[in-house]
C-alpha positions as a Markdown table, in Angstrom:
| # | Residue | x | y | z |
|---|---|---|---|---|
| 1 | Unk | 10.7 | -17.0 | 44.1 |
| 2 | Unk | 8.5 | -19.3 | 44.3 |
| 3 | Unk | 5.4 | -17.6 | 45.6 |
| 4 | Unk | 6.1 | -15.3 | 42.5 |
| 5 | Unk | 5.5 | -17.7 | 39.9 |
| 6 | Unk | 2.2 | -18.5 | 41.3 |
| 7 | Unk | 1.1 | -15.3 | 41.5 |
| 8 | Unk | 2.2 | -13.8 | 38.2 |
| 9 | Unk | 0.0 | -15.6 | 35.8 |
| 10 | Unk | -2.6 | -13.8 | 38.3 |
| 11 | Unk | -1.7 | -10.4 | 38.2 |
| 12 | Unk | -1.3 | -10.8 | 34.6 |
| 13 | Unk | -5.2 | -12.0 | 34.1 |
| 14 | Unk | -6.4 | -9.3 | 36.4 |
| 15 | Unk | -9.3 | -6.6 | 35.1 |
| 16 | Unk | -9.4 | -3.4 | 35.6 |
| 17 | Unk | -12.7 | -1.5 | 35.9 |
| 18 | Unk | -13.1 | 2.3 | 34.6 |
| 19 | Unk | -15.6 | 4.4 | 35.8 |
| 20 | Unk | -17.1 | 7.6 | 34.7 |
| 21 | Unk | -18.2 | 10.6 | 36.7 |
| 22 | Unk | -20.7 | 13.7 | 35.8 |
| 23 | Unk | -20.1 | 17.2 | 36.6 |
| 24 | Unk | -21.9 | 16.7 | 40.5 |
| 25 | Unk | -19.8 | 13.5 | 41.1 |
| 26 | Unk | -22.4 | 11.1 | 39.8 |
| 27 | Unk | -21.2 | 7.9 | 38.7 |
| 28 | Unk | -22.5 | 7.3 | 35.2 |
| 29 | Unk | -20.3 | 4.7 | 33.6 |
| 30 | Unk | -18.9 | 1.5 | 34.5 |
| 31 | Unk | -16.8 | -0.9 | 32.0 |
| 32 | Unk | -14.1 | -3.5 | 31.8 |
| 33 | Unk | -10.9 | -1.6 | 31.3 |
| 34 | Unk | -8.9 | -3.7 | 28.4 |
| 35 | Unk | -5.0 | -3.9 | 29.4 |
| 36 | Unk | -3.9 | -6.2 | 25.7 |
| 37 | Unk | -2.1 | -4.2 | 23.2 |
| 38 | Unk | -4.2 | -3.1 | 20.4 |
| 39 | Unk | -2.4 | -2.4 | 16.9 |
| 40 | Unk | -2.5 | 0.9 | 15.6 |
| 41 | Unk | -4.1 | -0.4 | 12.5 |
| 42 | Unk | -7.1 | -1.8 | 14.4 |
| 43 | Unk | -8.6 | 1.5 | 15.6 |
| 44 | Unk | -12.2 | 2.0 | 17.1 |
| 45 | Unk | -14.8 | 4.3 | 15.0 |
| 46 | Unk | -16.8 | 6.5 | 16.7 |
| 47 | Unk | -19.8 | 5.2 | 15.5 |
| 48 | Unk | -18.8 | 1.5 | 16.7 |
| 49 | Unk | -17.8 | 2.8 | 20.0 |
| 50 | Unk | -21.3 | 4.6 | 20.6 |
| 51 | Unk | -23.3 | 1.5 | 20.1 |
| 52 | Unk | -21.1 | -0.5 | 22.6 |
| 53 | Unk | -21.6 | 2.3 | 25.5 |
| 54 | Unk | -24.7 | 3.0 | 27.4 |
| 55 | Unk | -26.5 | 6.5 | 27.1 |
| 56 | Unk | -25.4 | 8.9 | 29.6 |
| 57 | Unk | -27.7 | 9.7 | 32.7 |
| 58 | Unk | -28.3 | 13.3 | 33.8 |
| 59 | Unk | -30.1 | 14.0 | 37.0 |
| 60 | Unk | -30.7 | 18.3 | 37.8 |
| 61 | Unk | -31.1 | 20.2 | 39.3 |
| 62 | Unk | -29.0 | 18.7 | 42.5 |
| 63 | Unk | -29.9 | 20.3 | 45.3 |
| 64 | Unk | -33.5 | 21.3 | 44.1 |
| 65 | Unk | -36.6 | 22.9 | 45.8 |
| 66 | Unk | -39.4 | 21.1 | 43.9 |
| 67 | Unk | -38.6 | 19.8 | 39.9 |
| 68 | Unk | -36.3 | 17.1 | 39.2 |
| 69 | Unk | -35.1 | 16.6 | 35.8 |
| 70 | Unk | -33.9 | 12.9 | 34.2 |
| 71 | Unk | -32.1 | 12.8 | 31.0 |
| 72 | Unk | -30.5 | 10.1 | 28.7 |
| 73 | Unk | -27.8 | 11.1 | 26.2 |
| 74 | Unk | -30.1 | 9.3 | 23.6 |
| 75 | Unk | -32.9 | 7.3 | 23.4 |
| 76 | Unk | -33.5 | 4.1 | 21.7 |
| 77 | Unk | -37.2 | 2.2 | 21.7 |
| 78 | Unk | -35.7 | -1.0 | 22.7 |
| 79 | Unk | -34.5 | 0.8 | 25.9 |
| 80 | Unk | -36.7 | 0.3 | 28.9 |
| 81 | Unk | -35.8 | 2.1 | 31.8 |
| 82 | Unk | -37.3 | 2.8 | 35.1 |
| 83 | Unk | -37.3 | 5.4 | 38.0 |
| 84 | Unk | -37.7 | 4.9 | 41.4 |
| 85 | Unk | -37.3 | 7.6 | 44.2 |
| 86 | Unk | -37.8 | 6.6 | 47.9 |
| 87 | Unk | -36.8 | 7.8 | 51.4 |
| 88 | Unk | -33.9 | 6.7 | 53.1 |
| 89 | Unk | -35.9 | 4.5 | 54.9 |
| 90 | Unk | -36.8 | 2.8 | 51.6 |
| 91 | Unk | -40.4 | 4.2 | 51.3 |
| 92 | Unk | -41.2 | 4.4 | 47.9 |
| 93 | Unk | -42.3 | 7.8 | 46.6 |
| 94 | Unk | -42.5 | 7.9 | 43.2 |
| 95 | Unk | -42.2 | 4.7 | 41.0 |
| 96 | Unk | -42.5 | 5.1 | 36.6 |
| 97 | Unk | -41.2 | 3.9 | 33.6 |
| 98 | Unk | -39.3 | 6.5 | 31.4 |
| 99 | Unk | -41.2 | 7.0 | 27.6 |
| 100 | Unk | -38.9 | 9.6 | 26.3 |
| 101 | Unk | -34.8 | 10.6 | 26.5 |
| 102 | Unk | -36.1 | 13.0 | 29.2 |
| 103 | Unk | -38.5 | 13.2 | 32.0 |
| 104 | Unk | -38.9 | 15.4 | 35.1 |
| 105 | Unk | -40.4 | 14.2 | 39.1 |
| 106 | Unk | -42.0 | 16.7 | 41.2 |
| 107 | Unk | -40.5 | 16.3 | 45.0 |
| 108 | Unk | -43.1 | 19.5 | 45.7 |
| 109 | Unk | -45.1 | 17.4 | 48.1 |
| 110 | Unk | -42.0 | 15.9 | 50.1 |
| 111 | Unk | -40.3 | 17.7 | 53.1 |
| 112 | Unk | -36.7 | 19.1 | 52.8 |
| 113 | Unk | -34.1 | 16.4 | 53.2 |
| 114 | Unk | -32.3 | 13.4 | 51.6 |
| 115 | Unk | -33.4 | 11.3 | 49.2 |
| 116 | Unk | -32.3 | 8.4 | 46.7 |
| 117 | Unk | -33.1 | 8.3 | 43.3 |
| 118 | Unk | -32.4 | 4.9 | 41.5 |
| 119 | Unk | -32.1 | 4.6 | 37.5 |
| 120 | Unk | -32.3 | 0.9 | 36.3 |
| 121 | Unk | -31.5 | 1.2 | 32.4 |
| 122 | Unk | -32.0 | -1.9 | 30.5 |
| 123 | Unk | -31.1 | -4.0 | 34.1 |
| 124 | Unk | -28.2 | -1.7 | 34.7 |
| 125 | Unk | -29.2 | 0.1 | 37.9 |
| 126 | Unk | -27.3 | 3.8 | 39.2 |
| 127 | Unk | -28.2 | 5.0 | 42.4 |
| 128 | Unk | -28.1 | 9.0 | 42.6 |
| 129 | Unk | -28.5 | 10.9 | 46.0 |
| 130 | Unk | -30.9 | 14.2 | 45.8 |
| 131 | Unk | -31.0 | 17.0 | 48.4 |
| 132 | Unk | -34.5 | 18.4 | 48.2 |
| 133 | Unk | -34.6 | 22.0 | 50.4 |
């Protein structure tokens, strides 16, 4: 009985984190889950609720035999988001800086096999695996 006064003002503080797949299992959202009763009254506009969520990352086609396309949802000019593709022993291959909502890399030039492409949008960094074959 004890014990479970101690740990209830625990469980109740705890947060939950949601997260948010794409089509090829992708993970392409990650935010605090809020558990606190909200009144019907208060609701959330779609608008307001767009500006608090991050853009949406698509990465096709997965596998692929040579062109790799990277597209946001939407593009703002404050984002600043940059690409980096390496090996998995960690050579880099290909390193840029996005300019647009969309861009494409060209794994042409690299052999058949496993590689990890890594998204860091506005300091918020997804890690996608690509077949090239």
């Amino acid at each position: 009985m004890l014990l479970a006064a101690f740990l209830l003002p625990v469980a109740v503080k705890a947060q939950n984190i949601a997260y948010s797949y794409d089509a090829a299992g992708n993970r392409i959202l990650r935010a605090l889950a809020n558990n606190s009763y909200q009144s019907p009254r208060k609701s959330v506009t779609d608008d307001n609720l767009s500006k608090r969520t991050f853009p949406s990352i698509s990465v096709s086609p997965n596998p692929t035999n040579g062109l790799l396309n990277i597209c946001l949802s939407r593009w703002d000019n404050d984002y600043t988001c940059h690409l980096l593709l390496s090996d998995l022993s960690g050579k880099t291959l290909i390193e840029r800086d996005m300019e647009t909502y969309e861009t494409s890399l060209n794994l042409t030039p690299f052999p058949d096999g496993l590689y990890l492409l890594s998204v860091e949008l506005n300091g918020v960094q997804q890690s996608y695996k690509i077949i090239k074959n």
